[in-house]
N, C-alpha and C positions, 0 to 999 in steps of 0.2 A: 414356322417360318424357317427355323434354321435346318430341319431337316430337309425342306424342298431344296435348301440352298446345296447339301450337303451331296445330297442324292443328282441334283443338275450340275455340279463340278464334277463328279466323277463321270457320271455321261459324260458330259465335254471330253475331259481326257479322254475318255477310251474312244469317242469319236474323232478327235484331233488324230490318235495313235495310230487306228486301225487307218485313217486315210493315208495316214504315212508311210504305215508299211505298205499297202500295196501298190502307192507310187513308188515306190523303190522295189517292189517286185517284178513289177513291170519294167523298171530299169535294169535289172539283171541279178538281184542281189538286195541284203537288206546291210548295211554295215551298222552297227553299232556305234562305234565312236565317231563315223564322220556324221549322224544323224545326232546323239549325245545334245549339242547345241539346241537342238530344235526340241526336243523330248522335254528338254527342261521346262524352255519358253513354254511348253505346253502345259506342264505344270505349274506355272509359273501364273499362269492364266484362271486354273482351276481354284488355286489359292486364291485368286483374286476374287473370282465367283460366293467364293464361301465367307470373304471377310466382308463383301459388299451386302450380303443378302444378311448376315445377321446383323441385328442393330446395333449391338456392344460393338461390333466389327468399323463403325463409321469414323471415329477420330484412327483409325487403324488404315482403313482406306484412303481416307487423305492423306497422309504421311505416305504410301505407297507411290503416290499420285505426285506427289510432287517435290520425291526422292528422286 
């Protein structure tokens, strides 16, 4: 169970990332730091992914939740 978790957060990320760059490719450019905000929330997501799907992870998930 935690590996499914572990292996689908990092998918996510690299799905979230790559859509990101090439919306900003498309835009003319990829910048780094004015992107920086969104990159995070992106991982920010993936940790979320992997504290939810393991079960030790659940008093860990609600505290996240309603931080």
């Amino acid at each position: 169970m935690g590996r499914f978790g572990i292996i689908s957060a990092i998918f996510i990320f690299f799905v979230l990332f790559i859509r990101l760059l090439v919306e900003e490719l498309q835009k003319g450019g990829f910048d780094f730091k004015k992107n920086l905000e969104k990159i995070v929330h992106y991982l920010i997501i993936a940790v979320t992914v992997v504290v939810v799907s393991i079960p030790e992870g659940l008093p860990l998930a609600v505290t996240l939740t309603l931080a």
